[in-house]
VMD Tcl script that builds the backbone (N, CA, C; Angstrom):
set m [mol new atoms 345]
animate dup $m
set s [atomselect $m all]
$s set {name element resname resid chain x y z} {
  {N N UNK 1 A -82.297 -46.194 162.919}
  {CA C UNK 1 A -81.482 -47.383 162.845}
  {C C UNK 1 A -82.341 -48.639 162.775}
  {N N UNK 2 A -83.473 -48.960 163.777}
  {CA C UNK 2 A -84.243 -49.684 163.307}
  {C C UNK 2 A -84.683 -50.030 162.138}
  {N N UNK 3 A -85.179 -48.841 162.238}
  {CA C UNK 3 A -86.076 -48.991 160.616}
  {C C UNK 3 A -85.085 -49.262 158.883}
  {N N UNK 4 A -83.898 -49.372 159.328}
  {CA C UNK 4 A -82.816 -49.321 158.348}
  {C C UNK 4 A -82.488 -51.146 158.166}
  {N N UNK 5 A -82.568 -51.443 159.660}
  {CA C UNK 5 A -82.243 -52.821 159.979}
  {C C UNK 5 A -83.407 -53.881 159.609}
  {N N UNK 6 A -84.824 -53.155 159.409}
  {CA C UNK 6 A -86.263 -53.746 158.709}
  {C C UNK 6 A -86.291 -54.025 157.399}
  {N N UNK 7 A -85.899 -52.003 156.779}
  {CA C UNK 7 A -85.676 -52.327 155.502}
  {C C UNK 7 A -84.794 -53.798 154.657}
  {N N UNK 8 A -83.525 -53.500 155.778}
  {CA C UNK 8 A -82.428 -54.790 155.221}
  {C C UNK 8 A -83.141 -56.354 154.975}
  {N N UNK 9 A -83.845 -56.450 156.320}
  {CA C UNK 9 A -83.918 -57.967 156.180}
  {C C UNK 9 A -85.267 -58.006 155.062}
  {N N UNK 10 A -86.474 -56.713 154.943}
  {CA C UNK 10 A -86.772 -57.016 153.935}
  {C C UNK 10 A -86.527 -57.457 152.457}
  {N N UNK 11 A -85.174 -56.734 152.085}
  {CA C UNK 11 A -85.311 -56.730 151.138}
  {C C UNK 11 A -83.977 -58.090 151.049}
  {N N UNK 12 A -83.684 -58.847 152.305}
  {CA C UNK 12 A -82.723 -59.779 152.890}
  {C C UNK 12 A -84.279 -61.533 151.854}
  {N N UNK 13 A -85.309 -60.954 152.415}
  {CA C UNK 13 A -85.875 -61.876 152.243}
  {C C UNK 13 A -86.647 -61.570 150.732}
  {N N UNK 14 A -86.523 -60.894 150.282}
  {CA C UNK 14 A -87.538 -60.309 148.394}
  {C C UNK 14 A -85.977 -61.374 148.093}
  {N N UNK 15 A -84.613 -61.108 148.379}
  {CA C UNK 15 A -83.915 -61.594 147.482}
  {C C UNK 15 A -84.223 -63.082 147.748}
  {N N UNK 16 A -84.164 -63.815 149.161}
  {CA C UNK 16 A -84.095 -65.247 149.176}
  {C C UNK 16 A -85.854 -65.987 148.044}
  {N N UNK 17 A -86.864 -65.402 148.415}
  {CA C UNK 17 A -88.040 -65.633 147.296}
  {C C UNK 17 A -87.747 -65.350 146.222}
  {N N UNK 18 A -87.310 -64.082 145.350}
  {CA C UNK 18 A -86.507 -64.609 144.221}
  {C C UNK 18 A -85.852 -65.787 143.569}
  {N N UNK 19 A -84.598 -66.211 144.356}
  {CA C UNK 19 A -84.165 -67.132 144.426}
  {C C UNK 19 A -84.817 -68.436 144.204}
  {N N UNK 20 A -85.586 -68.515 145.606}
  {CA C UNK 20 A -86.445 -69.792 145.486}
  {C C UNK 20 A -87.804 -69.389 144.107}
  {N N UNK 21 A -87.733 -68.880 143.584}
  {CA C UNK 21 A -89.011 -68.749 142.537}
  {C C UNK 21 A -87.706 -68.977 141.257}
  {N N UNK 22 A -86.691 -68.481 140.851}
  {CA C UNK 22 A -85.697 -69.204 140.038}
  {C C UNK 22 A -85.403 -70.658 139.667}
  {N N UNK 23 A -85.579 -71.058 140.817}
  {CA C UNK 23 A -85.320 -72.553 140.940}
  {C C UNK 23 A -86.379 -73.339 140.646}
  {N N UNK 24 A -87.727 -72.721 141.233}
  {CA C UNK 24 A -89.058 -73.245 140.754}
  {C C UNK 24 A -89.501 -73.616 138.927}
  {N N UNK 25 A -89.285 -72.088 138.348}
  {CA C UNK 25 A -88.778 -71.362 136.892}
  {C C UNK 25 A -88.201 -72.986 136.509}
  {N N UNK 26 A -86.783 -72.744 136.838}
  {CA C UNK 26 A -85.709 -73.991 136.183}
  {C C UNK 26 A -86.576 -74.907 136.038}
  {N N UNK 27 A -86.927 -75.851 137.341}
  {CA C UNK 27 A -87.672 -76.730 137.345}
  {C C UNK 27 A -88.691 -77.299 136.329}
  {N N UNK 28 A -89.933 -76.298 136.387}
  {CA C UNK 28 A -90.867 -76.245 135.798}
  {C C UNK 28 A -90.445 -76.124 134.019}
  {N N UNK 29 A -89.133 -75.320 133.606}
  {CA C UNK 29 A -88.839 -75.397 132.144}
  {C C UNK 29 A -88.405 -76.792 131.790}
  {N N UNK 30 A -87.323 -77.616 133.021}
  {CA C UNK 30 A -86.646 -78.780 133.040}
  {C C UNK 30 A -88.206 -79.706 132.345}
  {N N UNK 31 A -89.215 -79.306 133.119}
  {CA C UNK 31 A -90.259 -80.616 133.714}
  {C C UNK 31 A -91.028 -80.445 131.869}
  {N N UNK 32 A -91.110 -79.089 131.732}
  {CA C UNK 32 A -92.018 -78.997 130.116}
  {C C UNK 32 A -91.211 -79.541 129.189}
  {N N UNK 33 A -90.052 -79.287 129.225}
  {CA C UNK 33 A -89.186 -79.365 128.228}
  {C C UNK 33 A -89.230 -81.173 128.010}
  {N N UNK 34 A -89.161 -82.028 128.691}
  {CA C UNK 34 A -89.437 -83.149 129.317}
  {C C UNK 34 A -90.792 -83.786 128.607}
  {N N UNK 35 A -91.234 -83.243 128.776}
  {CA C UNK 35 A -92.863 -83.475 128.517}
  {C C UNK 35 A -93.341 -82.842 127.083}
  {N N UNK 36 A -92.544 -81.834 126.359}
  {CA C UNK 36 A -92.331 -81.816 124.842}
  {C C UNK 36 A -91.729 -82.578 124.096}
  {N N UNK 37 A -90.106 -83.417 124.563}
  {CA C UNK 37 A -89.543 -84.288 124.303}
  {C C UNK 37 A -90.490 -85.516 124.021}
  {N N UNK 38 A -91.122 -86.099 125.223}
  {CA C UNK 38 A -92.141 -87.357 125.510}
  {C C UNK 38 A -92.907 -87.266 124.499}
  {N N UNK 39 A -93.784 -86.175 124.237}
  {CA C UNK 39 A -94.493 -86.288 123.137}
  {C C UNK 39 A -94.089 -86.268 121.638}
  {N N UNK 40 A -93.511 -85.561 121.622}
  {CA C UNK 40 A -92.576 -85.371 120.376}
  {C C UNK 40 A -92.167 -86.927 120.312}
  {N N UNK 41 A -91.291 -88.000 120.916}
  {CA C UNK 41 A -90.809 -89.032 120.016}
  {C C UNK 41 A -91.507 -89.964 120.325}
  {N N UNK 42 A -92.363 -90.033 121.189}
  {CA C UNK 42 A -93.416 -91.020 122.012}
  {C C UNK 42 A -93.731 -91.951 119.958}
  {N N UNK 43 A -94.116 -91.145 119.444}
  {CA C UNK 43 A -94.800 -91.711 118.328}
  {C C UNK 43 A -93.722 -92.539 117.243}
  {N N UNK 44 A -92.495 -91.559 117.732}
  {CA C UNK 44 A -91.590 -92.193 116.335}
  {C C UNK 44 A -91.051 -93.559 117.231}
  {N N UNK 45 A -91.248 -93.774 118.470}
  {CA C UNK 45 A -90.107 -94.297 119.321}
  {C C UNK 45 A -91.104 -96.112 118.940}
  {N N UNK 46 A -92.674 -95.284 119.278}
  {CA C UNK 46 A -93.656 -96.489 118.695}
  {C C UNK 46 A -93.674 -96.960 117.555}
  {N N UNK 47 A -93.514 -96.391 116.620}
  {CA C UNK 47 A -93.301 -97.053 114.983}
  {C C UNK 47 A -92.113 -97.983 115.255}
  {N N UNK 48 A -91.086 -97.003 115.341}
  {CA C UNK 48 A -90.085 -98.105 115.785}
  {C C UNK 48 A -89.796 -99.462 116.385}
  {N N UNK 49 A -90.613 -99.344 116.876}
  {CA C UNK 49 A -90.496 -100.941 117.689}
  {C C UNK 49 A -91.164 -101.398 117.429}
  {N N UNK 50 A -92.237 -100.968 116.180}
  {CA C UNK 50 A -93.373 -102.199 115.593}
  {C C UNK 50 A -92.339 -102.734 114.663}
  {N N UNK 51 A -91.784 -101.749 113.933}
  {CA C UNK 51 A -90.646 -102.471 112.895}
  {C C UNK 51 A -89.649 -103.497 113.100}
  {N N UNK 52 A -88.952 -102.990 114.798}
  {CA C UNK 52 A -88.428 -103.834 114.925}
  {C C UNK 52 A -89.371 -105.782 115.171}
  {N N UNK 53 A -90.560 -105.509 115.668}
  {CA C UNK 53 A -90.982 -106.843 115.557}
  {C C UNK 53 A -90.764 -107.368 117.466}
  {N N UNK 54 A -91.365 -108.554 117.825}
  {CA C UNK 54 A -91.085 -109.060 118.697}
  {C C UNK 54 A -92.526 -109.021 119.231}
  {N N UNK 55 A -92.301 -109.974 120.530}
  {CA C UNK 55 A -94.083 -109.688 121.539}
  {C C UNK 55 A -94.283 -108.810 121.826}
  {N N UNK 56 A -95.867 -108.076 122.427}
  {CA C UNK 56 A -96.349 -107.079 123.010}
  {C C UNK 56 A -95.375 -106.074 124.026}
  {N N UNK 57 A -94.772 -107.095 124.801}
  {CA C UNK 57 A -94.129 -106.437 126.057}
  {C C UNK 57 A -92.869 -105.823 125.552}
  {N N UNK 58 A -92.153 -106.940 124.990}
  {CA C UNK 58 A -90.656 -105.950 124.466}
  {C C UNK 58 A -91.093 -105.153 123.369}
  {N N UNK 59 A -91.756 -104.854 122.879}
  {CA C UNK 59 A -91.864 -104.003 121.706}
  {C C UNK 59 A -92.051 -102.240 122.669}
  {N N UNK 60 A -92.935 -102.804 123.887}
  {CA C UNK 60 A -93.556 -101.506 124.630}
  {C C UNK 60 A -92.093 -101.048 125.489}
  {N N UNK 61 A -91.379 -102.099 125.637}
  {CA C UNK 61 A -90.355 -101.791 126.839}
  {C C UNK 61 A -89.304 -101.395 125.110}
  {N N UNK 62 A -89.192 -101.076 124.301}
  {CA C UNK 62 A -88.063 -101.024 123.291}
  {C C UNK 62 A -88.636 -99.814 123.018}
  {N N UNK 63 A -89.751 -99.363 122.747}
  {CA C UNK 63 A -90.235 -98.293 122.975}
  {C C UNK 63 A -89.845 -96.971 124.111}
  {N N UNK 64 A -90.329 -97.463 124.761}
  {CA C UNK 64 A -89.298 -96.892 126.289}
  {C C UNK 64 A -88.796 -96.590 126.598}
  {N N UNK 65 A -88.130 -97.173 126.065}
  {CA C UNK 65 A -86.001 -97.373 125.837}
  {C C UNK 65 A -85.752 -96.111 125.210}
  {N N UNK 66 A -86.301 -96.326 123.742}
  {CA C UNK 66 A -85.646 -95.298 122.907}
  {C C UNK 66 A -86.737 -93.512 123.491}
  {N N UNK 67 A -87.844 -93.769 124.614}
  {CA C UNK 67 A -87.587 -92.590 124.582}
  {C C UNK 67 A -87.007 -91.937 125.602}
  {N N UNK 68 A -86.482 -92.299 126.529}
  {CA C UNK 68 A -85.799 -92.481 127.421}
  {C C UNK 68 A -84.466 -92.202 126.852}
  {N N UNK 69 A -84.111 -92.740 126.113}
  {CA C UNK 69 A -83.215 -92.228 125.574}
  {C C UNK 69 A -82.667 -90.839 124.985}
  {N N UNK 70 A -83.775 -90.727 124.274}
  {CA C UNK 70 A -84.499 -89.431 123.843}
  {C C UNK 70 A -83.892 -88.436 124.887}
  {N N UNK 71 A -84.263 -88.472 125.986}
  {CA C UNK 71 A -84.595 -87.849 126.907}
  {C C UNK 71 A -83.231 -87.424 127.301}
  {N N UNK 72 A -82.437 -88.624 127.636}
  {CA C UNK 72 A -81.048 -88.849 128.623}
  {C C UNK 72 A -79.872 -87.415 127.312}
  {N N UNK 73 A -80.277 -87.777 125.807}
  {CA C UNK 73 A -79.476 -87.168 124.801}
  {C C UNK 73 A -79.643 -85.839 125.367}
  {N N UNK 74 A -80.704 -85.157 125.832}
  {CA C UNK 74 A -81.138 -84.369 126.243}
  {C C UNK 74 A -80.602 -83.635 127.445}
  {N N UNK 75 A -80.063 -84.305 128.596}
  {CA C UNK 75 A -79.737 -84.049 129.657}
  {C C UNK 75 A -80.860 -84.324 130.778}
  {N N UNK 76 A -81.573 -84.668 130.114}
  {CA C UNK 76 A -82.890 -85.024 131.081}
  {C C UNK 76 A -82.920 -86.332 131.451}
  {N N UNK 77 A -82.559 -86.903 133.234}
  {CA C UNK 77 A -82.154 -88.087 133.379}
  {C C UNK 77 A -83.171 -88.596 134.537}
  {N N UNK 78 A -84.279 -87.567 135.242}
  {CA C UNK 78 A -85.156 -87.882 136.058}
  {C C UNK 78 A -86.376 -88.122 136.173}
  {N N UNK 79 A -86.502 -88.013 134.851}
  {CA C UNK 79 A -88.200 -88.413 133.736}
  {C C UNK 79 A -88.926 -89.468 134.967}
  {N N UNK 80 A -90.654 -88.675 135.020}
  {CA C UNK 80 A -90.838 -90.295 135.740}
  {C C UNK 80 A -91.310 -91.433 134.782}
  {N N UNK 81 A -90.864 -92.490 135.121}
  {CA C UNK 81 A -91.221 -93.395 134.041}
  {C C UNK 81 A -92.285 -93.904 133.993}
  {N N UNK 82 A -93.319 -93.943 134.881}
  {CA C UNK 82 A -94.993 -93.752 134.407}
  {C C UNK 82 A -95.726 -92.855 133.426}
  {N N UNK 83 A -94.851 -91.452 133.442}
  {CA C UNK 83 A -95.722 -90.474 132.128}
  {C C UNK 83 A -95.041 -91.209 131.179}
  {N N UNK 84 A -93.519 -91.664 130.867}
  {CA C UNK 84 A -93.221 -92.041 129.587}
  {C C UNK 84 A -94.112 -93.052 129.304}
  {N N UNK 85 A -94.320 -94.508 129.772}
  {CA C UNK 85 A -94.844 -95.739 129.542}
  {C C UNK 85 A -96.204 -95.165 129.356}
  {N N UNK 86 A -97.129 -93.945 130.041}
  {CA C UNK 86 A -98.276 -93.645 129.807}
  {C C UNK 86 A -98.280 -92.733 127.795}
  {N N UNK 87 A -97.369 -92.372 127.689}
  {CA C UNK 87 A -97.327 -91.510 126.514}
  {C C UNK 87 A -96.751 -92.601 125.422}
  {N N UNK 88 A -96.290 -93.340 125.797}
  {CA C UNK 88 A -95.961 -95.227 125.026}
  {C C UNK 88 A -97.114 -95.162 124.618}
  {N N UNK 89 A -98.050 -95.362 125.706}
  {CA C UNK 89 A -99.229 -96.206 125.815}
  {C C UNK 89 A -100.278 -95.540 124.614}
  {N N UNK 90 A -100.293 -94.308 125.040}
  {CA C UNK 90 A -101.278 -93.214 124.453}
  {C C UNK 90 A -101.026 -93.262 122.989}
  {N N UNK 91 A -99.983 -93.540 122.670}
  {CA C UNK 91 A -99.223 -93.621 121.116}
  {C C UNK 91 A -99.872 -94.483 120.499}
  {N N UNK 92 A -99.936 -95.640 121.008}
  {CA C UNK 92 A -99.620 -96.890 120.334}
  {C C UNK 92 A -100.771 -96.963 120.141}
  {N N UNK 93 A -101.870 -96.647 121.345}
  {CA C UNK 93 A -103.569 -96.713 121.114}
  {C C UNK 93 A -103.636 -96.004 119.721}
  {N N UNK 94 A -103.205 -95.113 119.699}
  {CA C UNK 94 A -103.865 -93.688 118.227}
  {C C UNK 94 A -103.261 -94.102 117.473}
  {N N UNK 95 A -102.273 -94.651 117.181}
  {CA C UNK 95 A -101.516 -94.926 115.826}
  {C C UNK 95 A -101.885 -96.181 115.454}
  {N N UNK 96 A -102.358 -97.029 116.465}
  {CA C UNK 96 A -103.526 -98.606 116.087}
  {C C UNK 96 A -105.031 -98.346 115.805}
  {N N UNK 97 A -105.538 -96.855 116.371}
  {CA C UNK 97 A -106.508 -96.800 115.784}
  {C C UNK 97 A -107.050 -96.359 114.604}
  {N N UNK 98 A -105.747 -95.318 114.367}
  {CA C UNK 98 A -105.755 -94.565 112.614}
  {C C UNK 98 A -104.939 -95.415 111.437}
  {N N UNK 99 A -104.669 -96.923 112.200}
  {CA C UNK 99 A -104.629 -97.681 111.038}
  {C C UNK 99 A -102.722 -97.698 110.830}
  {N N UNK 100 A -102.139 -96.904 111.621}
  {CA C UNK 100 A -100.972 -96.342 110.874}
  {C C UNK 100 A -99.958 -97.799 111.311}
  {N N UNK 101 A -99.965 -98.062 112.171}
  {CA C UNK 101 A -99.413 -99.449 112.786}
  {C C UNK 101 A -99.396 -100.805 111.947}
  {N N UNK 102 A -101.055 -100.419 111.380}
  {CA C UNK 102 A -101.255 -102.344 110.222}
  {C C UNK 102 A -99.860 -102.287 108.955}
  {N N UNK 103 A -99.349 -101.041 109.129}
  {CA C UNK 103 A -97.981 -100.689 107.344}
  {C C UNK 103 A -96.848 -101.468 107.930}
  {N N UNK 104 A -96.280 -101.422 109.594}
  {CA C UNK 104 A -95.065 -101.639 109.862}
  {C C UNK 104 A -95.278 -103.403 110.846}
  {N N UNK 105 A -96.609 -103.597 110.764}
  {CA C UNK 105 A -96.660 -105.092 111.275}
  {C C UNK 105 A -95.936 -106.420 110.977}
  {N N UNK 106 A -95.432 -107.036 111.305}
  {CA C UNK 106 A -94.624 -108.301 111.395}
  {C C UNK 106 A -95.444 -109.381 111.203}
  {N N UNK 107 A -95.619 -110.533 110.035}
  {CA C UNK 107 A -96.321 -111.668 110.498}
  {C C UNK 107 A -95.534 -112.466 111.029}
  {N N UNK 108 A -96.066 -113.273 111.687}
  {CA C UNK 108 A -94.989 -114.334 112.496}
  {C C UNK 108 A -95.678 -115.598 111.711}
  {N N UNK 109 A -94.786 -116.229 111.055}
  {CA C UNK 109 A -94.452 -117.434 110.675}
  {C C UNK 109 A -95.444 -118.286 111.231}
  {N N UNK 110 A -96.878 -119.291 110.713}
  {CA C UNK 110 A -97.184 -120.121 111.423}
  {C C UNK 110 A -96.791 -121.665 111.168}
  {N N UNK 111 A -96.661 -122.701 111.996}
  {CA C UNK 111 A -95.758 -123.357 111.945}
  {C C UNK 111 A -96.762 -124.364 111.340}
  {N N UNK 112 A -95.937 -125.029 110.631}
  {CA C UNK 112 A -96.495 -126.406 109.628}
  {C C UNK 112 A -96.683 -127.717 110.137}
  {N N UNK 113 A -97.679 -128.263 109.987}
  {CA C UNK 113 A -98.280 -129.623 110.858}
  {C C UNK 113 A -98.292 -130.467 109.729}
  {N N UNK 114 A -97.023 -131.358 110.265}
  {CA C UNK 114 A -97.209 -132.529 109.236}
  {C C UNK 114 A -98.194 -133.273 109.372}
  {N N UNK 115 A -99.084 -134.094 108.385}
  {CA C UNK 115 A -99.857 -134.921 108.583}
  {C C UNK 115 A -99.578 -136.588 108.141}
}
mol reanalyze $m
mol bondsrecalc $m
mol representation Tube
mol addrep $m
């Protein structure tokens, strides 16, 4: 009888670690899946907001936005928003350094000095 009542809670506790390793699983697919998304539009989300035009900051925060957005279409609503703004960031460096950024640039108007 003992040994019946050992077996039980052993195999009482293989099921609860299961469990908790399921949830881990979820997690960890939630967290990649997340982090394939980020990269995946990180780049289109940056073109984008060169096109749209504007200063440094809203262009990075419009950026953001849309991947965040990205994300939310997704079901994914707990993103931390340091990897996104870091994968902004990472974008915008490589796509300013391979030149791809100078095609969708904005000049801004300089203003005329009467004399």
């Amino acid at each position: 009888m003992t040994h019946e009542i050992i077996v039980d809670i052993i195999l009482a506790v293989i099921a609860l670690i299961g469990t908790i390793m399921c949830q881990i699983v979820k997690q960890d697919s939630k967290a990649r899946l997340a982090l394939q998304i980020i990269n995946s539009v990180a780049p289109a989300a940056v073109v984008a907001a060169e096109k749209i035009g504007g200063a440094g900051t809203a262009k990075f925060t419009k950026a953001v936005d849309f991947v965040q957005h990205a994300l939310n279409q997704a079901g994914i609503d707990s993103a931390d928003l340091s990897v996104i703004e870091n994968a902004v960031e990472a974008q915008w460096a490589e796509l300013s350094k391979t030149g791809t950024l100078d095609q969708y640039k904005k000049e801004v108007p300089s203003e005329k000095v009467n004399s």
